[in-house]
C-alpha positions as CSV (number, residue, x, y, z in Angstrom):
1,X,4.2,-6.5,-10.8
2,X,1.4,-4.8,-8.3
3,X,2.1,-4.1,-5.0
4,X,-1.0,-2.1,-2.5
5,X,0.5,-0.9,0.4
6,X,-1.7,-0.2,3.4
7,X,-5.2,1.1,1.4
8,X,-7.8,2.8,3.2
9,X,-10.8,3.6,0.8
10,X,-13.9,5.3,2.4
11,X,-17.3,5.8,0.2
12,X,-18.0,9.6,2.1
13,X,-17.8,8.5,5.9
14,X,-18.1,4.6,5.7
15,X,-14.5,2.9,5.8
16,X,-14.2,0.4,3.3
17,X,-10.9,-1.0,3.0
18,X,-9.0,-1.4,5.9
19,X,-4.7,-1.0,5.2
20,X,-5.2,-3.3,2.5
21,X,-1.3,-5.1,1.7
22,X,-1.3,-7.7,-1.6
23,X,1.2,-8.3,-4.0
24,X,0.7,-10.0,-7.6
25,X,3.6,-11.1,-8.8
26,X,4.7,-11.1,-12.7
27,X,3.3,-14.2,-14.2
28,X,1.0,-15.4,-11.2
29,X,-2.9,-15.9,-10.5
30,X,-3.9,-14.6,-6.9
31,X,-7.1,-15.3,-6.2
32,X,-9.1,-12.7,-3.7
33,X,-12.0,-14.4,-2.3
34,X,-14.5,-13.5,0.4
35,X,-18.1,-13.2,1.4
36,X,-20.3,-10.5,-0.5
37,X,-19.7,-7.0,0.6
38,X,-16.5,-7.6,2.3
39,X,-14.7,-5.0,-0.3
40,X,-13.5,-7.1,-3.3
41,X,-14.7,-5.4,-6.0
42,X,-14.1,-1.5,-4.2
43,X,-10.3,-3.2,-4.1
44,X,-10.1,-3.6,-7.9
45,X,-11.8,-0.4,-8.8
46,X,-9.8,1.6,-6.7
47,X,-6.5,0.0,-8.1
48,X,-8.2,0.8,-11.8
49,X,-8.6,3.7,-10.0
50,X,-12.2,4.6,-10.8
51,X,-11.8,5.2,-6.8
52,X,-9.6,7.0,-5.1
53,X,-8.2,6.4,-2.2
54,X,-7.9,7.9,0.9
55,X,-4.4,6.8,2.0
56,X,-1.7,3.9,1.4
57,X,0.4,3.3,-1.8
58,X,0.1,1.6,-5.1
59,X,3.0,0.5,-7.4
60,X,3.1,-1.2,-11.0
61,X,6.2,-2.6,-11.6
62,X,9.0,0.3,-10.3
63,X,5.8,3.2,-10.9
64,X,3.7,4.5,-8.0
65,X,0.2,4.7,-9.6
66,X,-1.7,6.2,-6.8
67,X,-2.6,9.4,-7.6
68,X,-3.0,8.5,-11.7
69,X,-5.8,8.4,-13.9
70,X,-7.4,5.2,-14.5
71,X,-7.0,6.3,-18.7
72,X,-3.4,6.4,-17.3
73,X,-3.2,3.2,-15.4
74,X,-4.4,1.8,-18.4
75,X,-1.6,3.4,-20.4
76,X,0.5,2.0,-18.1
77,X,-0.3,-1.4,-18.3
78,X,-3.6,-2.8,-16.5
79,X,-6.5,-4.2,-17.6
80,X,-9.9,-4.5,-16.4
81,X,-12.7,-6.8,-16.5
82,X,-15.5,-5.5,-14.1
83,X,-18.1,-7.6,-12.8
84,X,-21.5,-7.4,-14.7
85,X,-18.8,-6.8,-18.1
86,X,-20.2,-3.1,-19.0
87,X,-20.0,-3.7,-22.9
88,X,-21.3,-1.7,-25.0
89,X,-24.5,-3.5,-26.1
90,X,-24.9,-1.4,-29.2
91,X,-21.3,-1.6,-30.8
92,X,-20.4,-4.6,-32.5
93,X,-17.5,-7.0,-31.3
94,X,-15.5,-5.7,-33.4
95,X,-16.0,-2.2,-32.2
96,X,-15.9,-3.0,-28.7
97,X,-12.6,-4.4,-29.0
98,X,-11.6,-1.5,-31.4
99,X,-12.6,1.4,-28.4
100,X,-10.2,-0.3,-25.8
101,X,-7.2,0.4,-28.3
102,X,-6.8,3.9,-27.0
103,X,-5.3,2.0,-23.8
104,X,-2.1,0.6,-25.9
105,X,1.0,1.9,-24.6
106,X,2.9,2.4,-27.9
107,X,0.1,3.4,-30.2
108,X,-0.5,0.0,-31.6
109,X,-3.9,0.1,-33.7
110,X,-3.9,-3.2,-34.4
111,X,-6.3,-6.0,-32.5
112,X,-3.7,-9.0,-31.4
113,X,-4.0,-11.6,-33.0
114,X,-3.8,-13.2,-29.4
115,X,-7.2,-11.9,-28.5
116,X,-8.7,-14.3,-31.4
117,X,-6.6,-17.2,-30.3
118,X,-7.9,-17.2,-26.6
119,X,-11.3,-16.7,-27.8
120,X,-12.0,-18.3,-31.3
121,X,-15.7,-17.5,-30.9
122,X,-15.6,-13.8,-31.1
123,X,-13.8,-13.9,-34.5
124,X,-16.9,-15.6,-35.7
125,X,-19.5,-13.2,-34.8
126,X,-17.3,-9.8,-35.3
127,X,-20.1,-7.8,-36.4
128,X,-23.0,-9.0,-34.3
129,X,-24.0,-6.0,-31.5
130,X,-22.3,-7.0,-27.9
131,X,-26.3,-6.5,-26.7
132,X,-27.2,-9.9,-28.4
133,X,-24.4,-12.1,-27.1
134,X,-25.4,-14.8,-24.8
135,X,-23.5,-13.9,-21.4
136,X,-21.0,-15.9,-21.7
137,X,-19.9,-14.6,-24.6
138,X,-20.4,-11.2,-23.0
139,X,-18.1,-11.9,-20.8
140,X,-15.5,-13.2,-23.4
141,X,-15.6,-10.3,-25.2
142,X,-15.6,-8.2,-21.7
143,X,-11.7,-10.2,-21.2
144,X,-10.8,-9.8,-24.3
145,X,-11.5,-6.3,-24.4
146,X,-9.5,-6.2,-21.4
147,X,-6.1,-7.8,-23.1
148,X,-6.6,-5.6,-26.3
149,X,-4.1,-2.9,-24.9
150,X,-1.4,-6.2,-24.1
151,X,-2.0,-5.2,-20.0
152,X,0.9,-6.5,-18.1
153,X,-1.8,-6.6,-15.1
154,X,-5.3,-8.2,-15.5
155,X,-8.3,-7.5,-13.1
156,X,-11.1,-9.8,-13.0
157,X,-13.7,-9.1,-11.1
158,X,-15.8,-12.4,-11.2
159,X,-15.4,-13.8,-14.7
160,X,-17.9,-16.9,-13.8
161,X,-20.6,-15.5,-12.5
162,X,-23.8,-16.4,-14.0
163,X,-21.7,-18.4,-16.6
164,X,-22.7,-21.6,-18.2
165,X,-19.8,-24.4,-17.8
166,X,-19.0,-25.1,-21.1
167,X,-17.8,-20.7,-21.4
168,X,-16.4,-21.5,-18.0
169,X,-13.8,-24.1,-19.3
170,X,-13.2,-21.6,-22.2
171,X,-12.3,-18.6,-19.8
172,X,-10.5,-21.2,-17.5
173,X,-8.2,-22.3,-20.2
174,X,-7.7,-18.7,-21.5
175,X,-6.5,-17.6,-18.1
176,X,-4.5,-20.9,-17.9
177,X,-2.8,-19.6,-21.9
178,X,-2.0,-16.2,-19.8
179,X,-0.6,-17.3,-16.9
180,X,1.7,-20.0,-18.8
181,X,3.1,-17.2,-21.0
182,X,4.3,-15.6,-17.9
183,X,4.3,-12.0,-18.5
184,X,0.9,-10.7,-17.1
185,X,-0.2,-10.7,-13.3
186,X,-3.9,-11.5,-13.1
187,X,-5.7,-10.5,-9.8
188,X,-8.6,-12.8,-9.8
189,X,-12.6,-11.6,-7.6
190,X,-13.8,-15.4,-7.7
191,X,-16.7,-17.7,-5.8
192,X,-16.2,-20.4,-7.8
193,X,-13.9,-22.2,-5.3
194,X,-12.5,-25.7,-7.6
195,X,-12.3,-22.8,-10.4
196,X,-9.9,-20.6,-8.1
197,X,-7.9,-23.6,-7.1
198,X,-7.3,-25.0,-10.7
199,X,-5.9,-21.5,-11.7
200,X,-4.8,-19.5,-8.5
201,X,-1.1,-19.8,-7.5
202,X,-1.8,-17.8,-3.9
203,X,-5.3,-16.8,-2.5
204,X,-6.3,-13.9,-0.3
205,X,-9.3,-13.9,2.1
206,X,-11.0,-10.3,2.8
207,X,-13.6,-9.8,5.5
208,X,-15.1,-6.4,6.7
209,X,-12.6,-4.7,4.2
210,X,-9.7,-6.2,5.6
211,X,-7.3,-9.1,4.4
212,X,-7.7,-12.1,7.4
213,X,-6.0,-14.4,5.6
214,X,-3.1,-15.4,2.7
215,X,-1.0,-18.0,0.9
216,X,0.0,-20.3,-1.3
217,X,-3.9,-21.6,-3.3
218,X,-2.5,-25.4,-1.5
219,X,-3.4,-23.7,1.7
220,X,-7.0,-23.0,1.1
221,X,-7.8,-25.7,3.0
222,X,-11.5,-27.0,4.3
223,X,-10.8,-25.3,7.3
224,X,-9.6,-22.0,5.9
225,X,-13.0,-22.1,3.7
226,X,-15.5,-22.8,6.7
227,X,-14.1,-19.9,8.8
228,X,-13.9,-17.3,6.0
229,X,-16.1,-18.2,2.9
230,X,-18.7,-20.8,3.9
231,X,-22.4,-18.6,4.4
């Protein structure tokens, strides 16, 4: 489904990523963890491409996507949850959800009826301004908004972060709904470590802008956590 081949990104002279190689298989949960400021977030921005990068490959599926637009890689198929959510605080659900419908591939205006499904709560409160959402229903809507355009790839940068756990459980079974149905890849940013290995089938460890370590999620083990991710 997504395959990054040997990324270098540099912000002006500093090199961030360091021949970056991950692959996301159709229908899996990969988990890429690390310490703040290793490089996980410039990783998923640069394959929304809202970064370019300096060399190495990316491919969706049988389509290099390196040198496309990120309006285009949406087109194409990915989605994108950033961390913080970036909704528009002053649109309604509804029209939040209704703005990410210029990503559809086959010029679908419709809102799936999925989206409604995964999160029953935004149905509820269509017309109430995204700015006057608790965050966790922020970042519900920031998901769903993501799934409007039926991505076959989902980036999510942190979905848990500042989250109560009652929204976590919801997000966790949404992503559990996804990954059963078997047709998206989700790339998952995630701290949350019993979250990660509930959901992730592999797990990727970045340090200094380089991947140190990789596998199935079974092999996170204690060990693999104190070396890498314990601060």
């Amino acid at each position: 489904m997504l395959k990054v081949e040997r990324l270098n990104v540099y912000y002006g002279e500093s090199h961030i990523l360091r021949d970056v190689e991950l692959e996301v298989p159709p229908g899996k949960v990969v988990c890429l963890m690390g310490r703040n400021g290793v490089g996980k977030t410039t990783l998923l921005k640069t394959i929304m491409g809202l970064l370019p990068a300096r060399s190495g490959r990316l491919t969706l599926g049988d389509r290099e996507i390196t040198r496309e637009s990120s309006f285009r890689r949406a087109r194409l198929g990915i989605g994108y949850s950033p961390q913080g959510r970036e909704i528009f605080p002053h649109l309604t659900i509804h029209e939040n959800l209704l703005v990410a419908l210029d990503g559809c591939r086959n010029g679908d205006r419709s809102i799936p009826d999925e989206i409604f499904e995964l999160f029953p709560v935004l149905k509820e409160m269509l017309k109430r301004r995204g700015g006057d959402l608790s965050g966790g229903q922020q970042q519900q809507l920031a998901i769903a908004r993501a799934l409007v355009p039926r991505p076959t790839m989902l980036l999510l940068d942190e979905p848990t972060e500042g989250i109560q756990p009652s929204i976590i459980q919801e997000i966790e079974r949404a992503i559990r709904r996804l990954r059963e149905r078997g047709t998206v890849g989700i790339l998952l940013v995630e701290q949350y470590l019993d979250f990660a290995k509930r959901l992730a089938d592999a797990f990727a460890v970045m340090e200094k802008g380089e991947l140190v370590t990789r596998g199935p999620i079974a092999e996170l083990t204690p060990d693999v956590i104190k070396r890498h991710l314990a601060v």
